[in-house]
N, C-alpha and C positions, 0 to 999 in steps of 0.2 A: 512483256512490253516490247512491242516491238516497230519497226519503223523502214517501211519496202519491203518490210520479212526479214529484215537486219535486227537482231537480237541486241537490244540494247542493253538491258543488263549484263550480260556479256562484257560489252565495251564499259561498261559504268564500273565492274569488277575491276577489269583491267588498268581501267584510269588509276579507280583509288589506291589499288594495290599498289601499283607501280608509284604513284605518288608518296603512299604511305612506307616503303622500302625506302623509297629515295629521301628522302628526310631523315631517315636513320644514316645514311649514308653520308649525308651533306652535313652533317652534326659531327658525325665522326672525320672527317678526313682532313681539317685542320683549315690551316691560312694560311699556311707558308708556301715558296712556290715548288717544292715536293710533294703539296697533297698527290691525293691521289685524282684520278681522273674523272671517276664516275661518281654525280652527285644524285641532286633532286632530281633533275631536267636529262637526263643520260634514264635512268632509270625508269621514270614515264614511258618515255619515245621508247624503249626496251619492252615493257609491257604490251603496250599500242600495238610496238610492229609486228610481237606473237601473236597478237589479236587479228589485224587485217591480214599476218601472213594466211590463218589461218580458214578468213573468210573468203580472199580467194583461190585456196586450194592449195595441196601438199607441194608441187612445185613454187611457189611463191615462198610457202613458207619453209623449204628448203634452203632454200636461196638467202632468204632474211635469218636466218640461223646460222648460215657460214658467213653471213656479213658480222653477225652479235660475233661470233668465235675470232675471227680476224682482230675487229676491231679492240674485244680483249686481249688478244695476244700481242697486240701493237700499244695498249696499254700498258701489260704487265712488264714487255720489254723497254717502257722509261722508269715505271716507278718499281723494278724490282730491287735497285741496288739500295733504297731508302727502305721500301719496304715488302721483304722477300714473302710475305703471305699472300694467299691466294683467294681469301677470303670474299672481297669485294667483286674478284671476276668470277669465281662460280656463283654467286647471288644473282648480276648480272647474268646470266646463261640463265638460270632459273626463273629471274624473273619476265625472261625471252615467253620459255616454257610455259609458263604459268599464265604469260597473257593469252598463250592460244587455249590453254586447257578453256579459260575463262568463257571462251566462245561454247564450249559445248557442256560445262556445269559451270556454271559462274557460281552456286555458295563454295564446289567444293575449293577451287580456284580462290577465290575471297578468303577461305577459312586459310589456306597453305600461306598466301599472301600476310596473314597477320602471324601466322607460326615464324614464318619466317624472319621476320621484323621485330618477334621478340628475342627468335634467338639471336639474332644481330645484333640487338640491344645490350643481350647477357653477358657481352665478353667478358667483361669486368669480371662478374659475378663465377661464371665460369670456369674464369684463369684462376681464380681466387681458388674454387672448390678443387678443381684436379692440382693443383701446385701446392697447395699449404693444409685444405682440408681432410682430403682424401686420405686417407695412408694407406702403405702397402699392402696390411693385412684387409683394410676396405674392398681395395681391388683384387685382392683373391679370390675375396667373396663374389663380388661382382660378378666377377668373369664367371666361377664357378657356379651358379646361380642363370647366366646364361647357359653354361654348357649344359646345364640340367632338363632346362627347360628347351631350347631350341636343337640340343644334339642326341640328348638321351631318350628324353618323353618320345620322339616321332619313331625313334625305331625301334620300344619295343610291343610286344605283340596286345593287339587289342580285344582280348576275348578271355573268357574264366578258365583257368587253368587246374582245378579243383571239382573231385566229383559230386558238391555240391553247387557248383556254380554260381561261386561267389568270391574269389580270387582274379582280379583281372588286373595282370602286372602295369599295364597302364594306367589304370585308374591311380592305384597303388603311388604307383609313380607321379600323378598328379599332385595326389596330396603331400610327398615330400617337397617338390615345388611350391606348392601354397603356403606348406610351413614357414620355409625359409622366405618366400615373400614375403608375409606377414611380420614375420622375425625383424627383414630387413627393414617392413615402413614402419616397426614400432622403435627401431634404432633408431633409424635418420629424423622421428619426430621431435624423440630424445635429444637428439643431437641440435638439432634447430629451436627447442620451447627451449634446451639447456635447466640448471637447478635454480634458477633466482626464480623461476615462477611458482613454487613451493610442491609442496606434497600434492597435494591433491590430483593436479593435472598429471603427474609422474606417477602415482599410482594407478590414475585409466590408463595413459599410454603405457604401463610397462603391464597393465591388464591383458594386453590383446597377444605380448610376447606368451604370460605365463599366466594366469592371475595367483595359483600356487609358491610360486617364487618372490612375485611383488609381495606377496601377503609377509614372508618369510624375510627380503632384505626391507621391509616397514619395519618389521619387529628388530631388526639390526637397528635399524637409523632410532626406536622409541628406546632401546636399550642403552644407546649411547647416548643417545639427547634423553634424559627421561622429560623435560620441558614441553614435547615433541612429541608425548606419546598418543594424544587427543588426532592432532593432524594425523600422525601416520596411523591410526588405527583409520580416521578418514578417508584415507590415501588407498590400503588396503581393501576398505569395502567397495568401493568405486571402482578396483580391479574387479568383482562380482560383475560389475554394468558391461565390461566389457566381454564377460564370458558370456556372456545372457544375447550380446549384440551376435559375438560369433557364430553362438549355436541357432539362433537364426539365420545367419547365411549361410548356414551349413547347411541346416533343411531347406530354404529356398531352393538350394541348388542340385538337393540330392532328394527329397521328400516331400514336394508341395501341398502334396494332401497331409502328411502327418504337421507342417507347420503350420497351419490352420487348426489342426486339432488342438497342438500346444500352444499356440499364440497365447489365449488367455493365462495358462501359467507363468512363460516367460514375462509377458507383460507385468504382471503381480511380482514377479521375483525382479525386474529390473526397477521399478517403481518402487518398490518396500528399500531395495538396495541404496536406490540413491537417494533417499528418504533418510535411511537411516547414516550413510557418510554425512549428510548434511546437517541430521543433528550432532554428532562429532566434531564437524567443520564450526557449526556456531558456538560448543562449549569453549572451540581452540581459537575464536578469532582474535583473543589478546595475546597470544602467541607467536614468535619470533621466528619465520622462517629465512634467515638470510644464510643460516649454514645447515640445516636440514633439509636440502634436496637428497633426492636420491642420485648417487654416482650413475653415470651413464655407463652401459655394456661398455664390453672392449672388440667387441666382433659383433656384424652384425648378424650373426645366426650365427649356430653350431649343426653344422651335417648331419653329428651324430644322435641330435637330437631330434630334428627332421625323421633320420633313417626310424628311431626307436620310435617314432610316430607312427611311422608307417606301418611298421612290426607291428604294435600293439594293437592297429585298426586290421592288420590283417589276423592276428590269431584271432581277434575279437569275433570277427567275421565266421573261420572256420568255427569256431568253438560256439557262435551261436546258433550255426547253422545245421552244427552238428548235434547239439542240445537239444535242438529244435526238433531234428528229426528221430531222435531217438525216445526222448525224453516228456517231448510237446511244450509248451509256453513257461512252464518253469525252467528250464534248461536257458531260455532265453535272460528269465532275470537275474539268474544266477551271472551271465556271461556280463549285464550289464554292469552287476554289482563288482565282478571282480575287473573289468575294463573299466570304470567310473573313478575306481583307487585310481589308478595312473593316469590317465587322462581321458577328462568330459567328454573332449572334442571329438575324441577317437571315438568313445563311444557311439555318440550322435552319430560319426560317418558311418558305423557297421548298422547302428538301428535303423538309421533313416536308408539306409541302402535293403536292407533286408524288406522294412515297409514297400518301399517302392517299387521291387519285383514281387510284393503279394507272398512273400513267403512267410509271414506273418501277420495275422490279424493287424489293423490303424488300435485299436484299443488295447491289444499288449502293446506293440510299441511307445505310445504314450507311455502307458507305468514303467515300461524299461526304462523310457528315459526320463523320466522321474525319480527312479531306483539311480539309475548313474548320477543322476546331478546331486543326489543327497549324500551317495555316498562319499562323492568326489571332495563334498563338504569336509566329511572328516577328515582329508589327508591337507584339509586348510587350515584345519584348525592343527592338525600337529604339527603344520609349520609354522602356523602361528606361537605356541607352546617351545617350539624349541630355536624360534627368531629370537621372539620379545621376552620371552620371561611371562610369568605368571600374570603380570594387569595386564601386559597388552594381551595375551591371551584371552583374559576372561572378557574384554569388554568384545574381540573377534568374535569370540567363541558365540557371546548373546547376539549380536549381528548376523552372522552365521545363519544361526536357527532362525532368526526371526524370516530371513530371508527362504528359507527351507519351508517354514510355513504357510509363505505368503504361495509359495510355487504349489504344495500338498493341496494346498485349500483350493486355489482358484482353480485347480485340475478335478478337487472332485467334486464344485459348484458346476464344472462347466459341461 
């Protein structure tokens, strides 16, 4: 839309943006005669003047830019001694910016404009999380989890380092990242639903950490509640849902064509899964969850478990590769069956990565990972077994299978 070939939506961005900032603004800066300077109407005309500086050309809007920087610096020098943040003049500056970007992408300019005015919003929220929520060991994590990803990932090398060509220190390295990512959004969910919401939602989200381990502290929470043991055998299979969601995103991103081949089992094995937590959930709905949540982590990811991720996707890798070539397609099931004990996920990444460069058949692959997820079964059920004690075990154990059959079946229907 536009108007002499003046881009209106441009200026219609810049309006609401700058209006919609400045309301955030004018909300926050009080009544007293200390507010601060820049309100609703500061912030507009801020917007605007990015805007026309920028429709008549980079001297204009030079010009209109060391006006925005003056006039906040002549700002900050009344209201710094009431209030020494700088908050409200870099916004201003930004919203300068923003009104010119708006001229030449006005969504992306729009989009910035409402990011921007939520985090202006979140002080509260914010101050709250880094002051009282956060803790020290949080922020280790943090940082460390950036350094992983933004210092370590780009420099190391990107090519197979193995005379099978199938070790690629960066890939490698990816997935110790995504661990600990994963690790960390299944903390903070923990951390945010907390234990009054009961079992059940504690057992998906602590699914996506481990589904091995949730299965194992269920059987801790059924062994000390026995009242508890219906929910948390509940709680437990519904970690199942989320192994089934991951190893889907595993192959979207590493295997497209083998996850079409496997969709229908996954699908069978996620559906029989939460079929089956749900009849659990109905026999426990007279049941008292107001002290059997699950305790929340104390970290959010462990390195070392990341790193042993990583290990065990890459021996998986060598040792199926090498099976492979020596031995041919039983070398490969062997490699899933003994990578499936320790962990699914790893396996999927060595299967679905070997699919995907053709070094094995799409129809071994399937049974490999077929072979890994059933196997992986049985190192659930022995944490089941030595969590909960004998009933919670045995009612795991029949969920278990049930769910193992539903994945066998719809893979050799399909």
């Amino acid at each position: 839309m536009e108007f002499d070939g003046i881009p209106l939506s441009g200026f219609l961005a810049a309006l609401g943006g700058g209006l919609l900032v400045g309301i955030e603004r004018e909300r926050s800066k009080g009544e007293s005669p200390e507010r601060a300077a820049a309100g609703v109407r500061t912030f507009t005309l801020a917007a605007l003047a990015g805007a026309v500086g920028a429709l008549l050309g980079p001297v204009a809007l030079a010009l209109a830019g060391l006006a925005v920087i003056a006039l906040v610096f002549a700002g900050y020098q009344v209201s710094r001694h009431d209030d020494p943040g700088l908050t409200t003049e870099l916004a201003l500056v930004l919203v300068f910016l923003l009104g010119a970007e708006a001229m030449q992408a006005a969504q992306f300019a729009a989009a910035l404009f409402v990011l921007l005015a939520v985090l202006l919003a979140s002080k509260q929220a914010l101050h709250r999380f880094t002051r009282q929520v956060l803790s020290n060991a949080e922020l280790a994590d943090l940082l460390l989890l950036a350094a992983s990803a933004l210092i370590v990932l780009p420099l190391l090398p990107d090519q197979a380092i193995d005379p099978f060509n199938v070790l690629n220190p960066r890939k490698l390295w990816l997935l110790v990242v995504l661990v600990m990512a994963i690790n960390a959004a299944g903390y903070i969910a923990l951390r945010i639903v907390g234990g009054g919401r009961g079992l059940l939602l504690a057992g998906l989200l602590g699914g996506f950490v481990s589904s091995t381990a949730t299965i194992g502290g269920m059987g801790q929470r059924a062994r000390a509640l026995p009242a508890l043991r219906r929910s948390a055998v509940a709680g437990a299979l519904l970690s199942n849902v989320a192994t089934v969601i991951q190893l889907a995103l595993i192959l979207a991103a590493l295997a497209p064509a083998l996850l079409r081949a496997f969709a229908p089992a996954l699908v069978a094995a996620g559906v029989v899964a939460a079929l089956v937590a749900l009849a659990f959930a109905l026999r426990a709905r007279n049941e008292r969850h107001d002290d059997g949540s699950m305790p929340a982590a104390t970290r959010p990811f462990d390195l070392r478990h990341a790193l042993l991720f990583a290990t065990i996707v890459g021996v998986a890798l060598l040792l199926s590769a090498a099976l492979n070539a020596w031995i041919g397609a039983g070398g490969v099931f062997a490699a899933a069956a003994a990578s499936g004990l320790a962990d699914v996920h790893a396996a999927a990444v060595s299967i679905g990565q070997l699919a995907a460069t053709a070094t094995i058949p799409l129809a071994d692959a399937r049974l490999a990972l077929a072979v890994a997820f059933v196997t992986n079964s049985v190192m659930k059920c022995v944490a089941a077994l030595g969590g909960g004690g004998a009933d919670y075990a045995r009612a795991l154990v029949g969920g278990v299978l049930l769910i193992d059959v539903a994945l066998v079946a719809a893979l050799w229907l399909s």
